[in-house]
Every structure is written in structure tokens, then in C-alpha cells.
N, C-alpha and C positions, 0 to 999 in steps of 0.2 A: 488565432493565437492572441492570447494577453497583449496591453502595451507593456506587462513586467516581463515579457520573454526575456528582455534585451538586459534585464536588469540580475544581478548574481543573487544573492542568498541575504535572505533574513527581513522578503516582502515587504523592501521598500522600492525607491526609483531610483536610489543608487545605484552607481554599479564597483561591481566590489573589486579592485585590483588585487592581481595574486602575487604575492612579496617573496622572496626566500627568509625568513631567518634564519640565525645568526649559525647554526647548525647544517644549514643550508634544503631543510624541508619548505614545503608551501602553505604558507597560511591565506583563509580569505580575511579580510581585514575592512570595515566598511569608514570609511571618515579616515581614516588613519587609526584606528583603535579596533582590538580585537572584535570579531562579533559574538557569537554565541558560546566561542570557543571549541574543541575537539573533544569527540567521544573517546574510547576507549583503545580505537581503532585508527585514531588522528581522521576520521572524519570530519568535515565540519558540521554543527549541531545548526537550526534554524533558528530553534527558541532552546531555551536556558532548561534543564532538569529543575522542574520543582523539587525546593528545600527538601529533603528529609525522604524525598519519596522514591518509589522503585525502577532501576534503570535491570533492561539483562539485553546482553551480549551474548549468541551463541559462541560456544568454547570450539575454536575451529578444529581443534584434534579429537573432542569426545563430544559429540552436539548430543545427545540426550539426556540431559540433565537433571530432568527432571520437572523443568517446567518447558521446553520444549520437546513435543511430540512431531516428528515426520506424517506418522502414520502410514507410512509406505516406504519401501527401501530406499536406502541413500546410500552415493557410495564413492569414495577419497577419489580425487585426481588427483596426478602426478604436480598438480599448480598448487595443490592443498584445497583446493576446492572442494565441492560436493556438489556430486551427479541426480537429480530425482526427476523421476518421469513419469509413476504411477502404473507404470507395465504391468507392477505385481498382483494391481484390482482389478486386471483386463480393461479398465476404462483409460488408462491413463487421467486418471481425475487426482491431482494434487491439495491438499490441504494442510498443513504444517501449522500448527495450532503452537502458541506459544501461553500458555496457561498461566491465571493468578494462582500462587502460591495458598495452603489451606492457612485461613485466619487474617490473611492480605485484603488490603482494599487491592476493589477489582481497576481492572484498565479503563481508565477515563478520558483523557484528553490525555493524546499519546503522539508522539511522534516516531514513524514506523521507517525504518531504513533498510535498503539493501540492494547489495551488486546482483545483479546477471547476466548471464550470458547465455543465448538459446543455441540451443545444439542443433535441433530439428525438431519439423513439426512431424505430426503420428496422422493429420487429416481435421476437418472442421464440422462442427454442428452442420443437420440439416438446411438450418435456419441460415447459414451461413455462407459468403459465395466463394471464398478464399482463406486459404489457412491463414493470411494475415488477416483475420478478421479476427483469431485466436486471441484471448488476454492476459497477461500477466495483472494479480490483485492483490495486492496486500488491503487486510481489512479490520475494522475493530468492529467493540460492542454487541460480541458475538454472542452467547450463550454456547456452554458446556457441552450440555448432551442433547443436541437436539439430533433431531432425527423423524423421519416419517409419522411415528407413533408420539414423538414430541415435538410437534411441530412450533408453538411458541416461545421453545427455546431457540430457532433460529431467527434470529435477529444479527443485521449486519448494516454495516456502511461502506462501500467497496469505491474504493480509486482503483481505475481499469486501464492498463496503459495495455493497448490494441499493438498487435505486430506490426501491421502498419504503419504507426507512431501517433495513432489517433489517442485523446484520454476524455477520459470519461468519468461517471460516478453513478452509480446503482442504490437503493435502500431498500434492504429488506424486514417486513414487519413482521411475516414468518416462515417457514420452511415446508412448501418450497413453492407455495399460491403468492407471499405477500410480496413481489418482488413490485418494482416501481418499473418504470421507464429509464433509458440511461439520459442524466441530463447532461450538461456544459461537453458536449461532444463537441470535439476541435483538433485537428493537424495540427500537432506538435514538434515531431520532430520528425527527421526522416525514419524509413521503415530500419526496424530493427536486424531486417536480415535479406536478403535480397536473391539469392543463388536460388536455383529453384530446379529441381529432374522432373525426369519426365512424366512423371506422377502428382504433379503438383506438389513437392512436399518442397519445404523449404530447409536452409541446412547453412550451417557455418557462421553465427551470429557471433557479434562483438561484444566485451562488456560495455553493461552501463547501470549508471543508478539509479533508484529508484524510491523516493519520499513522498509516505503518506499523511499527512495533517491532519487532524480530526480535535476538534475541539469546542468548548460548550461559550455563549456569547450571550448575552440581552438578559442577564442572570438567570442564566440554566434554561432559555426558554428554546433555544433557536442552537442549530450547531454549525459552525462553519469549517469545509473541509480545504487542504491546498493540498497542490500537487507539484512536484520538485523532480527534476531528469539531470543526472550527469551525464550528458550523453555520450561523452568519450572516456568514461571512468576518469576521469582527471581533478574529482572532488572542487570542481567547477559546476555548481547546481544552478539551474535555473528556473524561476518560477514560471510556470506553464497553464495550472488550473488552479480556479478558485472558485467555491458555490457556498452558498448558504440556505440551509432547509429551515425555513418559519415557519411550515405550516404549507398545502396546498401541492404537496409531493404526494401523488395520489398511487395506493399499488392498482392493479386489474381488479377492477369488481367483479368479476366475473369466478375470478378463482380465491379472492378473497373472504367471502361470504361464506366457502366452507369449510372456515374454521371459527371456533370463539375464542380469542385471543385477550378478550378485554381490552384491546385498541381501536382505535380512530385509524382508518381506513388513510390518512396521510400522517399518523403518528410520527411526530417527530423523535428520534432515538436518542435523548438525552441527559438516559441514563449510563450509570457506569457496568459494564459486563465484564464476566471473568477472561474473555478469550479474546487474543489478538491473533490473527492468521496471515499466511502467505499463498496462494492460489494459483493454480492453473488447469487449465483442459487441453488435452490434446500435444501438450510441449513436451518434449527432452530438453531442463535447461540445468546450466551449472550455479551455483549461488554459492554467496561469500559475505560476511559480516553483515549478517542482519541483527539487527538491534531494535530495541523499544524501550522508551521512555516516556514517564510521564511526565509532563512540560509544564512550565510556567506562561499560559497565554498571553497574550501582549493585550496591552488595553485599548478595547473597541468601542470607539464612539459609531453609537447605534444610525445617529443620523448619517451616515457614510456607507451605510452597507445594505 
């Protein structure tokens, strides 16, 4: 775990006290001065909405909007939530794509938010020893239409927060040979859900949030990702993961070579893509105000990172 676990919101070594205003809501507040301020949704933001540029808010009564696709059924709980589990692909394989608008600059340096709560697991990869091995991913830098026959449209960068509580980060350079290795694996928080039949499946999780960072640093050479948990949904975030890809993030050679992608076998992704996603395999869970925005990064001195 980070030495910033212990520290609240906005990746410094403060820590942020929770205040009531004068309304009597809670703000996080770092120094005594607002930090990034609230979303849409009275979240707290990490880093500031770059000037002029695109924020979206799923609309919690009508989530298809148009630039957010499910791709598989969703469906109202009585909390106003929304139920998605992928049943309807027989895989249970979840992807909620949240798409640039046509004639939009695509998603760049984004910061990715959103609650949930796991219902149950459906069972876990071969590869896998326990359904809490399963992941919850929010991800950027995606491409549109990739697929099988277009494989160089899949490109990603995935923050992976494990049932367990374990996080992680993945890169993928194409779909579905270029994937990497997961790095900065670390216990984070406790396991997301604990009850468990006699089947191995697990069942009755809690909410909590969940913040993905993705952004470009060393002028556009290098990308660095964070990762932020509210773990008792109480918009109390804490910084949990932090990694940096320069270069030397290698996919399998083995399954890379059969594609021609015009990349570098550790290509760094530090371009902008149209597509920003939400992930999972294997879960029934409930979600709630995800959001994306594109950020104003804070300034990195290179020699510190």
C-alpha cells in the first residue's frame, strides 16, 4: 500500500478534513481551502475540469444518451441505481463504453468516476483461483470499433480494482494478443465482498467508489495513471495506486508478433482515443454516477517521478 493511502484526495500528503458547510453537506477541503471542488453529482473532483473542455455525467433516469452505450441490458433499482451483469451475451462480459461525440476532441487525459456495489459473482476465469480474483475496470484510450477482425483498434489502459481489494493496471497495444503484464499489484483495501455459498460464488457487496487517473506527463512522452477508492461511499477518496509507463511496458511476444499494428511492442499510449469504458467479467453489480472528464494535470517535475 502507498505511503498516500493515509492521505484524502488531491495526491498530496495532506490529509484532508471533512467539514460540514454552512448547508450542512460535506466538503473535502485541503489547507482550509476548497480542493478541486464538486462534480455534478457533489462528488469530490481530484484535479480541476480543463477550461472549455468536455465533462459527461450519466443521466440517472435515462443513461443512453447517446454518447453512453451499455451494450447489454441495464436495469432501474428501486435505490435508482442500475443493475448490469452481461447475462444477455451468455458471457457475462460487461463493457459500457462512454464515446467521443462526432467532430469532438477524443478523451485524453480523463478522470473516470463511479460508485458500485457487487451483487454477486456468476464464477472466474480458468486462469483464476477465486471469484475474488474477478475485476472491476474502468478504462481509457480505447478505440471505437475494435474487434477480432480489427484488432488495432483495441487499445487501452485499465485500473483494475480485484474483488479482493487488490489494484492493479494492464496496457493494452491490441486486441486481444497486445495485452502487458498487470503492474503496481498491491492490497488496498479490504475485500469488496465477503459472504460466500456453497458454490463458491460470492454475494451481497457494499458500495464504494471508484477513480481512474490517466494522464500524459514529460510532454506527451510518458503517461501516468492514479487510482482513488471511496471505500465506504462516504466521498472520503483515497489514494491507493500510482504508476508511470516511459517506455519498457512490454505486451507477450509471443502473441504479439501476429499482428501489424505499426507499434513498439512496449508502445507507450499517449495518444488521445475516442472511447472511455467501464468493465467487468463475471459480476452482477449495481452502478451509480459515473462520470468523465477531461482534467487539467497538475504540473510534474520529471525529476520526482
Amino acid at each position: 500500500m502507498l505511503e498516500e493511502k493515509s492521505a484524502r484526495i488531491i495526491g498530496t500528503a495532506l490529509a484532508i478534513m471533512i467539514v460540514a458547510s454552512l448547508v450542512g453537506s460535506a466538503h473535502a477541503i485541503v489547507s482550509g481551502a476548497p480542493a478541486a471542488g464538486e462534480d455534478r453529482f457533489g462528488i469530490t473532483k481530484v484535479y480541476p475540469t480543463l477550461e472549455g473542455e468536455r465533462e459527461w455525467f450519466i443521466d440517472m433516469d435515462d443513461p443512453e444518451d447517446g454518447m453512453f452505450d451499455p451494450r447489454t441490458a441495464i436495469e432501474k433499482q428501486e435505490d435508482g441505481s442500475w443493475r448490469v451483469s452481461g447475462r444477455d451475451n451468455g458471457k457475462y462480459q460487461v463493457r459500457m463504453n462512454v464515446y467521443t461525440p462526432e467532430g469532438a476532441e477524443e478523451w485524453k487525459n480523463v478522470e473516470i468516476t463511479g460508485y458500485a456495489k457487487i451483487v454477486r459473482t456468476t464464477g472466474h476465469s480458468s486462469s483464476a483461483d477465486s471469484d475474488l480474483d474477478n475485476v472491476i475496470q474502468w478504462y481509457a484510450r480505447s478505440g471505437e470499433m475494435h474487434s477480432d477482425s480489427n484488432p488495432c483498434e483495441g487499445t487501452s489502459i485499465k485500473g483494475r480494482l480485484h474483488l479482493d481489494g487488490s489494484i492493479g493496471w494492464k496496457k493494452e497495444i491490441w486486441h486481444a494478443g497486445g495485452y502487458t503484464d498487470e503492474r503496481g499489484v498491491s492490497k488496498v483495501v479490504d475485500p469488496l465482498l465477503t459472504e460466500q455459498n456453497s458454490k463458491g460464488r460470492y454475494y451481497n457487496g457494499s458500495w464504494f467508489g471508484f477513480k481512474v487517473i490517466i494522464y500524459n506527463i514529460n510532454n506527451d512522452s510518458a503517461v501516468k495513471m492514479e487510482a482513488y477508492i471511496d471505500e465506504h461511499a462516504t466521498d472520503e477518496w483515497e489514494k491507493v495506486s500510482e504508476l508511470v509507463d516511459d517506455g519498457g511496458w512490454y505486451a507477450d511476444r509471443k502473441k504479439f508478433d501476429n499482428e501489424n499494428c505499426g507499434t513498439e511492442r512496449d508502445h507507450v499510449l499517449t495518444e488521445a482515443r475516442p472511447v472511455v469504458a467501464f468493465r467487468s467479467d463475471d459480476i452482477v453489480w449495481d452502478f451509480k454516477d459515473l462520470s468523465v472528464r477531461e482534467i487539467e494535470p497538475p504540473a510534474q517535475d520529471s525529476s520526482t517521478l
